[in-house]
C-alpha positions as CSV (number, residue, x, y, z in Angstrom):
1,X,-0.4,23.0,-13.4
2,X,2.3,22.1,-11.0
3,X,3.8,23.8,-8.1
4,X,8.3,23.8,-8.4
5,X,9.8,25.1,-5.2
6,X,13.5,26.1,-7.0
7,X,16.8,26.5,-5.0
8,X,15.6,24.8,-2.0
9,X,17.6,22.9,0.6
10,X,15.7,19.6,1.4
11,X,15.7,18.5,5.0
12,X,14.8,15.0,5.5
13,X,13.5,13.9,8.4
14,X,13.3,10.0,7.8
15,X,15.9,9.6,6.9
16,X,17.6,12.3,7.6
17,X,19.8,13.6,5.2
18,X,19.8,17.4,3.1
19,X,20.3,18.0,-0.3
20,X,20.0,21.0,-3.0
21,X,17.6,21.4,-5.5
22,X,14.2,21.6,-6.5
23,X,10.6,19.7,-5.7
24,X,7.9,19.7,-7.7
25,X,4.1,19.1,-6.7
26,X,1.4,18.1,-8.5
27,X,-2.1,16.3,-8.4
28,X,-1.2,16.6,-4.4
29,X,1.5,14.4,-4.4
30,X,5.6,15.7,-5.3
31,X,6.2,14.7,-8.5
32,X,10.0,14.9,-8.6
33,X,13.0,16.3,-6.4
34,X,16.6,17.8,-7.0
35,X,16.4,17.8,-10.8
36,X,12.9,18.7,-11.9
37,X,11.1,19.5,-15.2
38,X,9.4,23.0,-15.4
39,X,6.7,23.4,-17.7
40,X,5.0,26.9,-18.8
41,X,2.5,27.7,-17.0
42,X,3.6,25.9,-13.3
43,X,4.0,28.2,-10.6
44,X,7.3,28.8,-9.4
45,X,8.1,29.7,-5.8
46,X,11.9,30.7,-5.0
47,X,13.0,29.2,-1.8
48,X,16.1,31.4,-2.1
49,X,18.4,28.9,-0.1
50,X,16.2,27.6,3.1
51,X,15.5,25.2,4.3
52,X,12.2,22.7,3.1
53,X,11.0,20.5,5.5
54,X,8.3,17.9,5.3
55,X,4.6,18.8,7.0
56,X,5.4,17.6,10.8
57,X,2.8,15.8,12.6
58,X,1.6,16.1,16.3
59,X,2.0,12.6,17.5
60,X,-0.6,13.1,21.0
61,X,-3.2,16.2,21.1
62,X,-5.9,17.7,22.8
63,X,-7.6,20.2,20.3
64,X,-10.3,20.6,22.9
65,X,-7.6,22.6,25.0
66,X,-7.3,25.6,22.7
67,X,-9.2,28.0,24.1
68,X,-7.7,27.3,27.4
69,X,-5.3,29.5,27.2
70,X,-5.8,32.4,30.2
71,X,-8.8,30.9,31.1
72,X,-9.6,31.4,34.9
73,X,-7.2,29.7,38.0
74,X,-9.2,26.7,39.4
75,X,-10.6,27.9,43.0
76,X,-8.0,26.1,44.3
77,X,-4.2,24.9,43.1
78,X,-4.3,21.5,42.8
79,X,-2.1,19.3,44.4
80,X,-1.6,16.4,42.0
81,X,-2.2,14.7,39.2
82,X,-6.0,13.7,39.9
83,X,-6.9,17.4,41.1
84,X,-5.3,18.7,38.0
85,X,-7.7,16.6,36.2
86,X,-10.6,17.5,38.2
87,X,-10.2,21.4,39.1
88,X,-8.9,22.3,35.4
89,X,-9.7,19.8,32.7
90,X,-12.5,18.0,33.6
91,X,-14.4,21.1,34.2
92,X,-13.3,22.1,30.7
93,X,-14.0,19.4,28.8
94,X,-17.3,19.2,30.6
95,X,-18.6,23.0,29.8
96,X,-17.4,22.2,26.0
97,X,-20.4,22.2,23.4
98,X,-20.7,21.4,19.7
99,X,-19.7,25.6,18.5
100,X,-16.8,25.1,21.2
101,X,-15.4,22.1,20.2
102,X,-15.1,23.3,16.3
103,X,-13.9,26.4,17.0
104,X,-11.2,25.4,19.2
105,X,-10.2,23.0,16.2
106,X,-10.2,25.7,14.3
107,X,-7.6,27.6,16.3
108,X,-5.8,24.6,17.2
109,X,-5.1,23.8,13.8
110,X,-4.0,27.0,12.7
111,X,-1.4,27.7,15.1
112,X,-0.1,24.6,14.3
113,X,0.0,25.5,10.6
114,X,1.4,28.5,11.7
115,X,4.5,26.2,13.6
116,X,4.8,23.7,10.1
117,X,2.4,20.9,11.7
118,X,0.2,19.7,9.0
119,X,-1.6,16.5,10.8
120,X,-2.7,16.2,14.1
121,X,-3.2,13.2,15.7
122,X,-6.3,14.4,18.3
123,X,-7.8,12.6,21.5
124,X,-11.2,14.1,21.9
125,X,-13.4,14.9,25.6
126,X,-16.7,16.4,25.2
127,X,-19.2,14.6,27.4
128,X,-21.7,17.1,27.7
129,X,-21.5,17.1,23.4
130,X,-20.6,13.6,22.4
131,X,-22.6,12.5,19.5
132,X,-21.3,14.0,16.4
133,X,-18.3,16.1,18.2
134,X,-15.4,14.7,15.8
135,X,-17.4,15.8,13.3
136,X,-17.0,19.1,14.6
137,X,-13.3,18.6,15.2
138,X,-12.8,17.5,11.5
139,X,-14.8,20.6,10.5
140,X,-12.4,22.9,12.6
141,X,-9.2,21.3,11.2
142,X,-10.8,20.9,7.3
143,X,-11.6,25.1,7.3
144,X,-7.7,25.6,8.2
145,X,-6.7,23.4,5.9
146,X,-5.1,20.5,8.2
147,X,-5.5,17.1,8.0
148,X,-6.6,14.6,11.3
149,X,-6.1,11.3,13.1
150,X,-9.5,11.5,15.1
151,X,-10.8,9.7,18.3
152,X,-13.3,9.9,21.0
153,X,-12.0,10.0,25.0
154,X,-14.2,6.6,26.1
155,X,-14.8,6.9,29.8
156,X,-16.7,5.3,32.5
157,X,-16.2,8.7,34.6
158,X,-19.6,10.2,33.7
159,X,-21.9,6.5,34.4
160,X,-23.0,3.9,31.8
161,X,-24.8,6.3,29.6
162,X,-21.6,8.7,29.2
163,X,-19.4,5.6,28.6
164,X,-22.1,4.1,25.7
165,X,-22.4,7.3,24.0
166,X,-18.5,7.7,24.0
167,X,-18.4,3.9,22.0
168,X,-21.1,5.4,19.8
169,X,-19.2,8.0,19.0
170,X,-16.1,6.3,18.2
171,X,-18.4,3.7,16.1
172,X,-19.6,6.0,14.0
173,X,-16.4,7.9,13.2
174,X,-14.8,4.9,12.5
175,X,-17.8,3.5,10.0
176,X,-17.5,7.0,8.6
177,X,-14.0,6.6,8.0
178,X,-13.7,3.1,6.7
179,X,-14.9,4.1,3.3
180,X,-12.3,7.1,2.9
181,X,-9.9,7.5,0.0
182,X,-8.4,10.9,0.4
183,X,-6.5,11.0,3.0
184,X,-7.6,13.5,5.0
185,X,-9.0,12.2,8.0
186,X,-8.8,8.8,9.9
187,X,-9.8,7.4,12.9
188,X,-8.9,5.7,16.0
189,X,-11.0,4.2,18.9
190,X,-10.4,6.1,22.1
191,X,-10.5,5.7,25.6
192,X,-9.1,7.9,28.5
193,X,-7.1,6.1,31.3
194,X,-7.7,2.4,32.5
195,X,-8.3,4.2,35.8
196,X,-11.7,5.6,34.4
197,X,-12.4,2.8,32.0
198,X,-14.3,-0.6,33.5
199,X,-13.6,-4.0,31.8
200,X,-16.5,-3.8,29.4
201,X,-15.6,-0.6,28.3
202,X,-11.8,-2.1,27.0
203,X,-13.7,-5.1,25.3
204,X,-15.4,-2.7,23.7
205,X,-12.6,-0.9,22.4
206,X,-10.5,-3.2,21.9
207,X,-13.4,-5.3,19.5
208,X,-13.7,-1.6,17.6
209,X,-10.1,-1.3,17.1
210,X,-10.1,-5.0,15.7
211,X,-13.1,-4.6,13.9
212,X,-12.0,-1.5,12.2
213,X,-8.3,-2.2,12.3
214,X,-7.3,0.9,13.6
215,X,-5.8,0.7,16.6
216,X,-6.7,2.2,20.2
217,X,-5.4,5.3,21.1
218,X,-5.5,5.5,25.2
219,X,-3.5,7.5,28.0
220,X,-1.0,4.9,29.7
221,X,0.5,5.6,33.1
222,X,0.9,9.3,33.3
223,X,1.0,9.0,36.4
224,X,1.4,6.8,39.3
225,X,-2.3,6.7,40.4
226,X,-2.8,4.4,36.8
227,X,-1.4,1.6,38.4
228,X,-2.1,2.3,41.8
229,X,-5.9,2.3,40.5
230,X,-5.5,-0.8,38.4
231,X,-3.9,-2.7,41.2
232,X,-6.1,-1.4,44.1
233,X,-9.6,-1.7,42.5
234,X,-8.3,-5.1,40.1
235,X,-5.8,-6.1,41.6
236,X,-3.4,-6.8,39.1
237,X,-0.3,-4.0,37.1
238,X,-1.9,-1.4,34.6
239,X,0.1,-3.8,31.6
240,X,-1.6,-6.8,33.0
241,X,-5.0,-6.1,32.9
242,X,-4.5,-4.0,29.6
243,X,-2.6,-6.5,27.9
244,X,-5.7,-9.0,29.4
245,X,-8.3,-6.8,27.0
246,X,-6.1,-7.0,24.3
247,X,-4.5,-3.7,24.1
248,X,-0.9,-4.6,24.2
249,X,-0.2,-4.8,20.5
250,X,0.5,-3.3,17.9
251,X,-1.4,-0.4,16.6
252,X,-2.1,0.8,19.6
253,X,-0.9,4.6,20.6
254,X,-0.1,4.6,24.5
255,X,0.4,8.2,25.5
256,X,3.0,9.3,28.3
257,X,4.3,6.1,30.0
258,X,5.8,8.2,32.5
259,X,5.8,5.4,34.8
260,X,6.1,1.9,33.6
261,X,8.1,-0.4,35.7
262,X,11.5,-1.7,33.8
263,X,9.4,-5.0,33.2
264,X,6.3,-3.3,31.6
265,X,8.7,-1.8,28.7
266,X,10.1,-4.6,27.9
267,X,6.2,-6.2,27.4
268,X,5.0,-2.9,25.6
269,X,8.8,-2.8,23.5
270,X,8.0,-7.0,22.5
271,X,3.8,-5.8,21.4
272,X,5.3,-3.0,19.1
273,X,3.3,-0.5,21.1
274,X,3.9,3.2,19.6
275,X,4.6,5.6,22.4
276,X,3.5,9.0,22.7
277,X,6.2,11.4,24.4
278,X,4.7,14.7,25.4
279,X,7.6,16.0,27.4
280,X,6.2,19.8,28.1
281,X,2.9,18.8,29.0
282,X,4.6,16.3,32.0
283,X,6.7,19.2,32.7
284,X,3.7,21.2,33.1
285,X,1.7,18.4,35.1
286,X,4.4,17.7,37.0
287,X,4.4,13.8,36.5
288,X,7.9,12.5,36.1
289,X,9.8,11.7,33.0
290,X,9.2,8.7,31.2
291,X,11.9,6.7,30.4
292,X,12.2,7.5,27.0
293,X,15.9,6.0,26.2
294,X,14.7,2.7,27.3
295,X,11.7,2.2,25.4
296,X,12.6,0.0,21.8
297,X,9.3,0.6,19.6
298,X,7.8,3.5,17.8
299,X,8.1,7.1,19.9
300,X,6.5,9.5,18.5
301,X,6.5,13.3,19.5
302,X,3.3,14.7,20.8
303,X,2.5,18.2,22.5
304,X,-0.8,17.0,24.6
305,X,-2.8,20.2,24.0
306,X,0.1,22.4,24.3
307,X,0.0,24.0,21.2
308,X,1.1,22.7,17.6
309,X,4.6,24.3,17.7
310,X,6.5,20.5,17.4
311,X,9.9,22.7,17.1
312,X,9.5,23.7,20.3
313,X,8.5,19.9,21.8
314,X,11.8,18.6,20.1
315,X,13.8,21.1,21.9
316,X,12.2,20.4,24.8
317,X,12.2,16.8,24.6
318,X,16.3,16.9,23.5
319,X,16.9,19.7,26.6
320,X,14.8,17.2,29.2
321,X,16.6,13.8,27.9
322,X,19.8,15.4,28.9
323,X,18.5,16.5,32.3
324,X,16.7,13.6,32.8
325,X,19.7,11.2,31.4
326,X,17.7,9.2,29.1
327,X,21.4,8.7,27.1
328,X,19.5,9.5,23.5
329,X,20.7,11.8,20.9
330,X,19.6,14.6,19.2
331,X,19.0,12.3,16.0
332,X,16.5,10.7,17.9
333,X,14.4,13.1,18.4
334,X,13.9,13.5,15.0
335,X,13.0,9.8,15.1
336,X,10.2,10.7,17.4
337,X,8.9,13.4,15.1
338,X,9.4,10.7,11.8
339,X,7.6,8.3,13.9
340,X,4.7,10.5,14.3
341,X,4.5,11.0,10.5
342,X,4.8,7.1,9.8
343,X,1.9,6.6,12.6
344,X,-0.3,9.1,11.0
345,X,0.5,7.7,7.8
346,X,-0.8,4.2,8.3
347,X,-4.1,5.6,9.7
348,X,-4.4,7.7,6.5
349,X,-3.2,5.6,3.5
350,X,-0.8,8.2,2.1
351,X,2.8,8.9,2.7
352,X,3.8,12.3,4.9
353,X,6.6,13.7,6.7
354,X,9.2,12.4,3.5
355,X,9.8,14.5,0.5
356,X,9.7,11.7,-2.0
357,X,7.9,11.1,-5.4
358,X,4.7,9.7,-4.5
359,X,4.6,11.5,-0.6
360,X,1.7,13.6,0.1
361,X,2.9,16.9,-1.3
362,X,2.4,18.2,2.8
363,X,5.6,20.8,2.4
364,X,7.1,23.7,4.9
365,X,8.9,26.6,3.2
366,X,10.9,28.1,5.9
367,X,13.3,31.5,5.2
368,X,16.1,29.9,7.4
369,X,19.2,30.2,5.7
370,X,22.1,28.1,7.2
371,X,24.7,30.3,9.2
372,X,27.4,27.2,9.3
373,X,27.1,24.3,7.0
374,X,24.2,21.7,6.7
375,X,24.1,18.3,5.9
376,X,22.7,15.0,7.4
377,X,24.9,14.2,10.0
378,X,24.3,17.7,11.2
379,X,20.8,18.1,10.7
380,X,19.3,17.4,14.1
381,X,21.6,20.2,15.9
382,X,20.2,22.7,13.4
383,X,16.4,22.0,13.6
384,X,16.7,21.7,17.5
385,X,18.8,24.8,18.4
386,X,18.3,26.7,15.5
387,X,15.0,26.3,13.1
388,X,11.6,27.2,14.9
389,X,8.2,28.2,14.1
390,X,9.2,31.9,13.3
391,X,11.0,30.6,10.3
392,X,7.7,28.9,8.8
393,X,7.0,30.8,5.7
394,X,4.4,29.0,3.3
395,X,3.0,25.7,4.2
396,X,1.1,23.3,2.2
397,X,-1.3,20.4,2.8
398,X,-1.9,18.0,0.0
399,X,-0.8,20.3,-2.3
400,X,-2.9,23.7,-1.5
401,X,-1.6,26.2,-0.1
402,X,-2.4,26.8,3.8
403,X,-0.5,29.3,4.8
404,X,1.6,31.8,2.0
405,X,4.0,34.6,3.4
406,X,2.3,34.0,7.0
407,X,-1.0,34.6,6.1
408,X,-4.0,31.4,6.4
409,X,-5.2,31.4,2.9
410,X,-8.6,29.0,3.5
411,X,-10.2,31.6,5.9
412,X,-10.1,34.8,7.5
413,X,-7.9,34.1,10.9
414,X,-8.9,37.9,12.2
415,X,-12.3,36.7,12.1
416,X,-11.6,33.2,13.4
417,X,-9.9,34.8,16.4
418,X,-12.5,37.5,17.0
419,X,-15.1,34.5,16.6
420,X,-13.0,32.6,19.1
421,X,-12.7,35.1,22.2
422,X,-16.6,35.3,22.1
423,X,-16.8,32.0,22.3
424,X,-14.6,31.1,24.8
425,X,-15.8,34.1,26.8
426,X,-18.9,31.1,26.7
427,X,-17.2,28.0,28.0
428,X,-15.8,29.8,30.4
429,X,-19.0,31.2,31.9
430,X,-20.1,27.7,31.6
431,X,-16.7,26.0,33.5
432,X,-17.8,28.5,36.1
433,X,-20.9,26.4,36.9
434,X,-19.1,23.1,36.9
């Protein structure tokens, strides 16, 4: 039996462009668009006029940050960059345990069903729980029905044992991986910061990523005390000595680049780097903008652990290039967002974020209804000042349902939320400690 959304208004997002019609699902994939056959017995779902938009994808994320949210002020208010790290998330991602870590997948992922985001692409910190922890993150994000780009935070922060058991982990998810065929989940080797990563550390993941040919997914120059690290304690740039491990290439996923020199773009722009541009979470930190109109490869949009609601980080991203005067347009924006679909897509062997015979039948039913007219040229004005999570009505992943008229339909979200306050009633008592 197939699934035909009728009288639906297709929004692609790469390329972009609208048109009428129906789409029809089946065996997970869509099957056909505009003009579809409809067979007895296929279920029929009447968009009534809105909008359809492919699943959207979270290009940069920190799952482990979900039950974050009100948790206690740190004794102190930090005064950069590094105290932010070590008076807020270092404490949580220290007090995090194997229950924790699942269930803030599990809540992570579905409110960013809930916002249209069907694939996360996560960058795990548990050091307290390391071995076996993205199995717990893939168990979180499997229950809600999402599917995940998976790595392990390598880092040197917490001594040799720490740093061997974060390889491990990455080693295993990636053997674990290798042999997949569904699409669901994929990996990525993972490493914090070159500021908290020695040199054998990025051999190490650099000979995983090579190995597995996935790619390393690291944080790059959030902010200035990367480089002033890298050239203090190794005295050479941040690029330099990543670029001398054999990061600087293709495949790899830098996130922020809030502050690479002119000259370091243009290196990272010749590798084919993909960027990650998380644009309220440097607001948040207060780190700088990155020089988003100026870098040339892949830019993908990413939230950093705030939330799943990627509506909200292409607003955000358009409203901050025009205060920041990055000179980019709304359309490219979008191109972040198709960027983070095409990334995700590599690392899991099927075809999201277009809605095209043979695509991963990953689909957002919204109940927006365009007030002025819609087409391609246009698009990008309506999905940043107008479309938003609160239009999401049914969402699909692979083609199951996720979410129908509002509600999760793989588990009881009351429960998962009652579940969820008692246990990060837990971490929280434990952060206390830290």
């Amino acid at each position: 039996m197939a699934i035909v959304l009728r009288n639906a208004l297709l929004a692609d997002l790469d390329p972009i462009g609208v048109a009428r019609g129906d789409l029809r699902i089946e065996s997970g994939r869509i099957s056909g668009r505009v003009n579809v056959t409809v067979n007895a017995g296929d279920e029929i779902v009447d968009c009534a006029g809105a909008v359809v938009l492919p699943g959207l994808v979270n290009g940069h994320t920190h799952l482990y940050s979900a039950l974050a949210v009100g948790m206690p002020a740190p004794a102190r208010m930090p005064r950069n960059f590094l105290e932010i790290l070590q008076l807020v998330w270092w404490r949580l991602d220290r007090a995090l345990d194997g229950q924790a870590n699942e269930v803030s997948a599990r809540i992570g992922s579905l409110d960013a069903l809930h916002c249209g985001t069907t694939t996360l692409i996560d960058h795990h910190a548990s050091p307290n729980s390391i071995a076996g922890s993205l199995d717990r993150i893939e168990a979180g994000l499997a229950s809600a029905g999402a599917r995940g780009v998976l790595c392990y935070e390598t880092t040197d922060r917490h001594g040799r044992a720490g740093r061997d058991a974060g390889i491990a982990e990455n080693d295993r998810y990636l053997r674990k991986c290798a042999g997949r065929t569904d699409g669901r989940f994929a990996a990525l080797a993972g490493g914090h910061a070159s500021f908290t990563l020695d040199d054998d550390a990025l051999d190490e993941l650099a000979r995983l990523a090579e190995r597995f040919d996935s790619g390393v997914h690291i944080h790059v120059a959030e902010d200035p005390c990367d480089e002033e690290a890298c050239r203090r304690v190794h005295g050479m740039g941040l690029i330099d000595r990543l670029e001398r491990h054999g990061l600087v290439k293709g495949g790899s996923v830098f996130a922020h680049g809030t502050h690479l020199s002119v000259e370091a773009i243009a290196r990272v722009n010749g590798a084919g780097v993909t960027m990650a541009h998380n644009p309220r979470s440097n607001m948040n930190n207060a780190v700088g903008y990155a020089p988003i109109g100026r870098f040339r490869g892949p830019v993908m949009l990413g939230s950093d652990g705030i939330g799943g609601d990627m509506f909200s980080e292409a607003r955000h991203a358009w409203f901050k290039s025009r205060d920041g005067g990055a000179g980019i347009s709304p359309a490219d924006v979008i191109a972040m967002l198709a960027a983070s679909a095409r990334r995700a897509s590599a690392s899991l062997g099927v075809t999201l974020g277009k809605l095209i015979p043979g695509a991963a039948a990953d689909v957002v039913i919204t109940d927006y209804v365009p007030f002025t007219p819609l087409a391609g040229d246009n698009l990008p004005g309506h999905f940043i000042f107008a479309l938003g999570a609160r239009d999401v009505r049914h969402v699909m992943v692979g083609g199951q349902w996720a979410i129908r008229e509002r509600v999760c339909v793989l588990c009881d979200e009351l429960a998962v939320r009652a579940k969820a306050v008692e246990v990060a009633r837990g971490l929280w008592e434990r952060m206390a400690e830290r």
